[in-house]
C-alpha positions in Angstrom: -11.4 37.1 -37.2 -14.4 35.8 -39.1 -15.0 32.1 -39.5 -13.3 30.8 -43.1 -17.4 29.6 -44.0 -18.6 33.0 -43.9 -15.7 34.0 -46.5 -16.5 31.2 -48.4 -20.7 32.1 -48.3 -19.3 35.3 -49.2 -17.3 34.5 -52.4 -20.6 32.8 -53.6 -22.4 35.4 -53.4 -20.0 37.8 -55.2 -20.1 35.1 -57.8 -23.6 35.1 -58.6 -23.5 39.2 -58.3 -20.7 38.7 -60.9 -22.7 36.5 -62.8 -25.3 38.4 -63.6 -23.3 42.3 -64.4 -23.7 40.9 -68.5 -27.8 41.1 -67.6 -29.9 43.5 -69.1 -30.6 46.0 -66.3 -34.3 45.1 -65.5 -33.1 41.3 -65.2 -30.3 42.1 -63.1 -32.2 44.2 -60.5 -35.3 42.0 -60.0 -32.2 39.1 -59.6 -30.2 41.2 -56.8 -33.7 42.0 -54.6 -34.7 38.4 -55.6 -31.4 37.5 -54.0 -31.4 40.1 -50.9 -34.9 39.0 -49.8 -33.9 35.2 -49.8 -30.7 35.9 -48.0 -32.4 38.3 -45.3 -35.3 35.6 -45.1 -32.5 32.7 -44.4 -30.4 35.1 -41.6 -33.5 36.4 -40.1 -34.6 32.9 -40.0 -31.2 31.7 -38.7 -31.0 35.0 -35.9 -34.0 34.7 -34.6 -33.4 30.6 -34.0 -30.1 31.3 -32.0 -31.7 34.0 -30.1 -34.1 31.8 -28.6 -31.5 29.5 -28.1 -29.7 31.3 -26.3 -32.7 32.7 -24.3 -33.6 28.9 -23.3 -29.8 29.2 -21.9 -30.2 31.9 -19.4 -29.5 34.3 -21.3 -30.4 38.1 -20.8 -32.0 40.2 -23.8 -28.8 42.5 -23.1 -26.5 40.1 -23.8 -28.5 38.8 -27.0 -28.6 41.9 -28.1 -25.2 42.6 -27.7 -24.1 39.7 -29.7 -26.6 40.1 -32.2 -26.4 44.1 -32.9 -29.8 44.8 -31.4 -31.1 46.8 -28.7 -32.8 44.6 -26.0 -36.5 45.6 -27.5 -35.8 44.9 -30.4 -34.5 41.2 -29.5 -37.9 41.2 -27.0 -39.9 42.1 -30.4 -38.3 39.6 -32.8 -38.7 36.6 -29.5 -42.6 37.6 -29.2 -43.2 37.5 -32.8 -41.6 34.2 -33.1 -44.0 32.9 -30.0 -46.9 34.6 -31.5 -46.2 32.4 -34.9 -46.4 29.2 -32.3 -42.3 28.5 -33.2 -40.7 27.2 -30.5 -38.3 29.6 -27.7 -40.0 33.0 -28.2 -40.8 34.6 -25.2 -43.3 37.0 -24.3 
């Protein structure tokens, strides 16, 4: 079962999709990728943060991956680009 705040995230979001069907076409579109970039920005953000978390905590890339619906190079990847941009818990 999925945690009631992700339902609720999720009813905002249809929201503001509904909000902007009225829109002329070219205004609606540039809206939606406005909105699709921020939100992968903000989860890609967000991911990467609890997969080094969870890397500080023993964890194998496996197991991240698992969890997070990655193979384990792509996990390696995402945890060397984060220590390569000097954030803190990527690995090499």
């Amino acid at each position: 079962m999925s945690d009631p705040t992700i339902g609720f995230l999720k009813a905002d979001v249809a929201r503001f999709c509904r909000g902007v069907e009225e829109l002329a076409p070219a205004i609606r579109l540039r809206l939606l990728v406005e909105l699709r970039q921020a939100l992968g920005e903000v989860t890609d953000e967000a991911l990467d943060g609890a997969m080094a978390a969870a890397t500080a905590e023993g964890w194998g890339l496996r197991q991240i991956g698992g969890q997070a619906g990655l193979s384990h190079e792509k996990v390696r990847y995402r945890l060397a680009a984060r220590k390569a941009a000097g954030e803190p818990g990527g690995t090499a």
